[in-house]
C-alpha positions in Angstrom: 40.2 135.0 136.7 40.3 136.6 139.9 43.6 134.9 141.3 45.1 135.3 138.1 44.4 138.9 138.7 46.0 139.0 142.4 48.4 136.3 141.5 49.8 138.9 139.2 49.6 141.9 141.3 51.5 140.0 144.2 54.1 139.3 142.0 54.3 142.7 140.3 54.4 143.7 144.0 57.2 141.6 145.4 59.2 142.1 142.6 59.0 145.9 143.0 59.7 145.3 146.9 63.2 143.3 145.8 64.5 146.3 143.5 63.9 148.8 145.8 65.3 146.3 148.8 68.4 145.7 146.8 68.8 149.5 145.8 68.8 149.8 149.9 70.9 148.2 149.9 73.4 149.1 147.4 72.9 152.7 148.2 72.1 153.2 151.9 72.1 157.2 152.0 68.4 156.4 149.5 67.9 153.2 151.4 63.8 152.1 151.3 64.3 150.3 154.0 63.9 150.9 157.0 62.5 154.1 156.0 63.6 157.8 156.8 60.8 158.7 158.9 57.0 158.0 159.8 56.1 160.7 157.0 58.1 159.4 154.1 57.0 157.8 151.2 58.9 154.8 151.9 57.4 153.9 154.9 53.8 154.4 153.0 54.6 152.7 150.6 56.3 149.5 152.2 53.7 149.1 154.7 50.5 149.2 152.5 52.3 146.9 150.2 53.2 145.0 153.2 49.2 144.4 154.4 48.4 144.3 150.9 50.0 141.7 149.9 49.6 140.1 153.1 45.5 140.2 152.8 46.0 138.8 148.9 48.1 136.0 149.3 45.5 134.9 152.3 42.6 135.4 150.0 44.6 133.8 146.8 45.4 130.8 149.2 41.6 130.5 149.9 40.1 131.3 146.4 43.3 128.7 145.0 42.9 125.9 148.0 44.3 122.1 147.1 44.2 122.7 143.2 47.2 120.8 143.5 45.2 117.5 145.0 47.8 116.8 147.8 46.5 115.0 150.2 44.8 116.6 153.3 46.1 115.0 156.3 49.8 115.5 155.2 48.9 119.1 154.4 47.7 119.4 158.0 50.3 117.1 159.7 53.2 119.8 158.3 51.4 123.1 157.4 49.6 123.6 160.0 52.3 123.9 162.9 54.8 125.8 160.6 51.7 128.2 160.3 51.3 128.6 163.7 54.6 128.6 164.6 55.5 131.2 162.4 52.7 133.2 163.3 53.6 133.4 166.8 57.2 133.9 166.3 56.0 137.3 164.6 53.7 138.3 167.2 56.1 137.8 169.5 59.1 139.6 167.7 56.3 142.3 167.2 55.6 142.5 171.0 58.7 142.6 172.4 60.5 145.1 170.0 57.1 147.4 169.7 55.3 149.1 166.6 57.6 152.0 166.0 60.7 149.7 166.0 58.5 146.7 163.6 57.8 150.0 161.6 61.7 150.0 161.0 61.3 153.6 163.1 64.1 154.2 165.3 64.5 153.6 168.9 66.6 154.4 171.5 68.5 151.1 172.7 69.0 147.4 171.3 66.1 144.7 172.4 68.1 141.3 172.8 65.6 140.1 174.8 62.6 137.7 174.2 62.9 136.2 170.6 65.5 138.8 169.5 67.8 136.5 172.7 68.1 134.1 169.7 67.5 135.8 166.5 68.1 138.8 165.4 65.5 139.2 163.2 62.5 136.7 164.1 59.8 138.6 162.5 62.0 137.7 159.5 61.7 134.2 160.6 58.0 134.1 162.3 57.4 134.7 158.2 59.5 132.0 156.4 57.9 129.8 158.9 54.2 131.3 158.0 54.2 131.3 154.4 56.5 128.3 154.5 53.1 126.4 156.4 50.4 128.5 154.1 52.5 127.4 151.1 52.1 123.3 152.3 48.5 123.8 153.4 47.0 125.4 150.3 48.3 123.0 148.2 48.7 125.5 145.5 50.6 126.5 142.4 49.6 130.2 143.1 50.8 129.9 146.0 54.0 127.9 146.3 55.1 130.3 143.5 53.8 134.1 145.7 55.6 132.2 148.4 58.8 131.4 147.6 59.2 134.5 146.0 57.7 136.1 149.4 60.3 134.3 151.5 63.3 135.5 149.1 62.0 138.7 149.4 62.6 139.0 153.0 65.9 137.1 152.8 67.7 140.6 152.3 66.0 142.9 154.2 68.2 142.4 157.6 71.5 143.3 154.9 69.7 147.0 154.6 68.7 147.2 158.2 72.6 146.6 159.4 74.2 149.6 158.1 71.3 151.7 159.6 71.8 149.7 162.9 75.7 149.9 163.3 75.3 153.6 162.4 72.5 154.1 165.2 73.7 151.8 168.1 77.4 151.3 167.1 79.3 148.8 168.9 76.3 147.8 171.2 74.9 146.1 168.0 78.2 145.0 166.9 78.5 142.7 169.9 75.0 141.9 169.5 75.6 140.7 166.0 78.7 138.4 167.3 76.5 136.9 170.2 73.0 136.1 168.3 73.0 134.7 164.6 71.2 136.5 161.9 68.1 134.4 161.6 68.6 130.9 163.2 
């Protein structure tokens, strides 16, 4: 009963997330994301969802472990380095571009160095990879389902981010954008 309960409320959440990513995108002057400032709603709003739904896809993936019946070692053998993989991909995007910037805050020049050298958005990636391994480890309905909603969630965040960047760092980010691909 209990991960039917945050099964649902994931859902309900990432769907939300997708409108109001989409209407960011649409309409950039009442973009979501990133938000206006530290003190709108929008940032509020994103980032609890963001921990959230973070914290209950972790504690659906443990309450919903191997009720598929997929055998362990395989699980392992691919899950677990996608997992790790992807979770130090986001550190490492998070390090080198700094909370206010991973906060979709604005900063004061372009970072093309550490991951962003070969993405352009590796958090972005450090999370396909992560849920991608959570997804193979849990060996669960739940959670293939939350995940691959989860990754297409994230799929069009960089198309809202761009205007905002072209219109901050013009054509710094422009030639940024023709040297390093989008994700991979």
């Amino acid at each position: 009963m209990i991960s039917e309960i945050i099964f649902t409320t994931i859902l309900f959440l990432e769907v939300f997330v997708i409108i109001f990513i989409i209407i960011s995108i649409i309409t950039p002057n009442r973009r979501f994301w990133p938000p206006p400032s530290k003190n709108s709603w929008q940032f509020y709003f994103f980032w609890a969802g963001f921990y959230y739904g973070l914290i209950a896809f972790i504690i659906l993936g443990i309450l919903s472990w191997n009720s598929s019946n997929t055998f362990l070692m395989l699980r392992i053998i691919t899950g677990v380095p996608l997992f790790f993989s992807g979770s130090l991909i986001f550190i490492w995007g998070v390090a080198t571009l700094k909370m206010d910037r991973t906060f979709g805050l604005k900063g004061n020049k372009i970072i093309s160095n550490g991951p962003y050298k070969f993405s352009r958005n590796p958090q972005y990636l450090g999370l396909f990879f992560f849920i991608s391994g959570f997804m193979i480890l849990t060996s669960s309905l739940l959670i293939l389902i939350s995940g691959i909603l989860g990754i297409i969630l994230f799929i069009p965040f960089p198309f809202s981010e761009e205007p905002w960047l072209k219109q901050q760092y013009g054509k710094e980010y422009e030639d940024y954008c023709k040297k390093v691909r989008r994700f991979i």
